[in-house]
C-alpha positions as CSV (number, residue, x, y, z in Angstrom):
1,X,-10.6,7.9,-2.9
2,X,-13.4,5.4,-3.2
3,X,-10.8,2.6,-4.4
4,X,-8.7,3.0,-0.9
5,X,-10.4,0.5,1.2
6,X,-10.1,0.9,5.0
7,X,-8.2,-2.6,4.5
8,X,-6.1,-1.1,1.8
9,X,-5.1,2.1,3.6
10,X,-4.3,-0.1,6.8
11,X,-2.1,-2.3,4.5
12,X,0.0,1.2,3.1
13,X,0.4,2.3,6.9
14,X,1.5,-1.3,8.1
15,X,3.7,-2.2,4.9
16,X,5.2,1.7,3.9
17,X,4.6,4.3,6.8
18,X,5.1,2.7,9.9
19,X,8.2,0.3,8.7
20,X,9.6,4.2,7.6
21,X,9.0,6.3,10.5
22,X,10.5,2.7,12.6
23,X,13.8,2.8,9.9
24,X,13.8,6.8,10.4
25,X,14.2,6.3,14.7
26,X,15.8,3.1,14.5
27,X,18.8,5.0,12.6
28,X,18.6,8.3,15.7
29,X,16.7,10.5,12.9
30,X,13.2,10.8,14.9
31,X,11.1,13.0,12.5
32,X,8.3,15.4,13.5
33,X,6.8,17.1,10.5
34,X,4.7,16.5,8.0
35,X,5.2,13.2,6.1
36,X,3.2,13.4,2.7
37,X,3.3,9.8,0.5
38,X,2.6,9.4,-2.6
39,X,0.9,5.8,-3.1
40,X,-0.1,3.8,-5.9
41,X,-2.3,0.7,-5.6
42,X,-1.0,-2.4,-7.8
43,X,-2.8,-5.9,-7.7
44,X,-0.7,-7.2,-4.7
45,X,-1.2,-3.8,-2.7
46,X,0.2,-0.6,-1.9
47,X,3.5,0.9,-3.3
48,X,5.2,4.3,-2.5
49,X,6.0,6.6,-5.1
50,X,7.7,9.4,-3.2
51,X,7.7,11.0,0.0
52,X,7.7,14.6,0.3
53,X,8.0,15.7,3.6
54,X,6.0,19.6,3.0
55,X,2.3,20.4,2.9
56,X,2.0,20.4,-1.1
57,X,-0.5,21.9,-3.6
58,X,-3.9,20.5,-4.5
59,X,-3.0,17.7,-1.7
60,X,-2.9,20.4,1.2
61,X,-5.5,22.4,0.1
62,X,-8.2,19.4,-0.4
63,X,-7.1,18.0,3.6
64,X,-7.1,21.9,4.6
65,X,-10.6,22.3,3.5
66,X,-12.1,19.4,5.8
67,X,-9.5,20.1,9.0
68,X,-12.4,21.1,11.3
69,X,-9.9,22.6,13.7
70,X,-6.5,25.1,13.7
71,X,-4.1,23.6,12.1
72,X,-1.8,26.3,14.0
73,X,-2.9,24.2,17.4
74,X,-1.7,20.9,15.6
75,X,1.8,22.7,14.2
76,X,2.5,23.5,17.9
77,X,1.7,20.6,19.0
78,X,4.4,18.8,16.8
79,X,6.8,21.2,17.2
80,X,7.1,21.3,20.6
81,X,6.5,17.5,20.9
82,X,3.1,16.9,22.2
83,X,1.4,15.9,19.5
84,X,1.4,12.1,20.7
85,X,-1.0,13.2,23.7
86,X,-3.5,14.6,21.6
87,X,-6.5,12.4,19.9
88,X,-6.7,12.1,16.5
89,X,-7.7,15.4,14.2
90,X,-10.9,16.4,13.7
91,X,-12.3,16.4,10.3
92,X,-15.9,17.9,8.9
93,X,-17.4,14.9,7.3
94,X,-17.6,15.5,4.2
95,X,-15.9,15.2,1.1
96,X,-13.7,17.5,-0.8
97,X,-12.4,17.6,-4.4
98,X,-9.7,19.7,-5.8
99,X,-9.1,20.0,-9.6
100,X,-6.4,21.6,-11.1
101,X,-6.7,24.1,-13.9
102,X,-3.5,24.0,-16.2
103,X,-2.2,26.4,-18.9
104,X,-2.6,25.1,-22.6
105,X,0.7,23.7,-23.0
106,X,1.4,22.5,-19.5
107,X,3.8,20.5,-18.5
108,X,6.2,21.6,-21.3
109,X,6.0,25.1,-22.2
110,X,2.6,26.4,-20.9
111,X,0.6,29.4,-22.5
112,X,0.5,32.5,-20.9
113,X,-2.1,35.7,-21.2
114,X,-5.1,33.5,-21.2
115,X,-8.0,35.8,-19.3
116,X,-9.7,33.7,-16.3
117,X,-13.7,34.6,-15.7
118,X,-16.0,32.8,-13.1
119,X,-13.6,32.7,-9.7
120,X,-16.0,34.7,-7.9
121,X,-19.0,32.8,-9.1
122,X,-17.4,29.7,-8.2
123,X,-16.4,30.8,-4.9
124,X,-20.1,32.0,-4.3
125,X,-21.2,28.2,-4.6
126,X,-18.5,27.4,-2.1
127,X,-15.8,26.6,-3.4
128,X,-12.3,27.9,-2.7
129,X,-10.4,28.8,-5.5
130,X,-6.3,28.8,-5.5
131,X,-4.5,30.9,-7.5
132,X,-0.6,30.0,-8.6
133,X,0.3,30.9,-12.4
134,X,-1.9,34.2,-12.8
135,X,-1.2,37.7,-12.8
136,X,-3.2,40.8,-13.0
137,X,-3.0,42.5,-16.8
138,X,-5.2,45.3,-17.5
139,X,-7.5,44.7,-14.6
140,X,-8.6,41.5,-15.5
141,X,-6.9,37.9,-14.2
142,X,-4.9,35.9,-16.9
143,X,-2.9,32.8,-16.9
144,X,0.7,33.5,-16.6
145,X,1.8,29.3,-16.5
146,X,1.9,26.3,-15.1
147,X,-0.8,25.3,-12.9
148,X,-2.9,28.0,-12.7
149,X,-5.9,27.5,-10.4
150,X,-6.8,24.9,-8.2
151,X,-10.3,24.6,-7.1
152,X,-11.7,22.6,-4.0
């Protein structure tokens, strides 16, 4: 995001993600995993939001699409407690969008049964298109709730 200055992101690792993962091995509860937080910027800097501690959807599938190596190499790595030796990932530099496609209705009782055209001819530019609330009716792709597609 163009508003998370390199000083800003520096200040959310110092102030929120370092002073947790110290807490988290200060108290015997070392953590290896992934360690997702959700930020908001104020006028005085950085706040957490939540911490969910899983790859989630769009925000795993926007980092996923500029990991420029296996992500089944890094997995290992944390798993079996290596990953401190490593360097940092490697990323393709460029950037990468993901917009979420909702059912009419969404978040309270979405619509379901709407047909969904264009995935191939979206993908065919290059984008990656996610499917979550769809379902197969009468050959064709509908909208069966919730977030329905994500595109990145």
């Amino acid at each position: 995001a163009r508003v998370l200055t390199p000083d800003l992101e520096q200040q959310a690792i110092t102030r929120i993600i370092a002073t947790t993962v110290k807490a988290m091995a200060d108290a015997g509860m070392a953590y290896s995993g992934v360690l997702y937080s959700g930020l908001i910027l104020t006028d005085e800097w950085p706040k957490l939001i939540e911490y969910n501690c899983r790859f989630g959807d769009p925000e795993c599938q926007v980092l996923m699409a500029r990991l420029d190596e296996d992500l089944l190499e890094v997995l290992l790595e944390v798993a079996n407690g290596t990953l401190g030796q490593r360097g940092a990932a490697k990323w393709v530099e460029q950037t990468a969008l993901t917009v979420v496609l909702a059912a009419n209705g969404y978040p309270g009782t979405p619509e379901s049964g709407g047909r969904i055209d264009g995935i191939a001819e979206a993908e065919a530019t290059g984008a990656t298109v996610f499917q979550a609330g769809t379902r197969l009716q009468d050959g064709h792709i509908v909208a069966s709730g919730g977030r329905v597609l994500a595109v990145t």
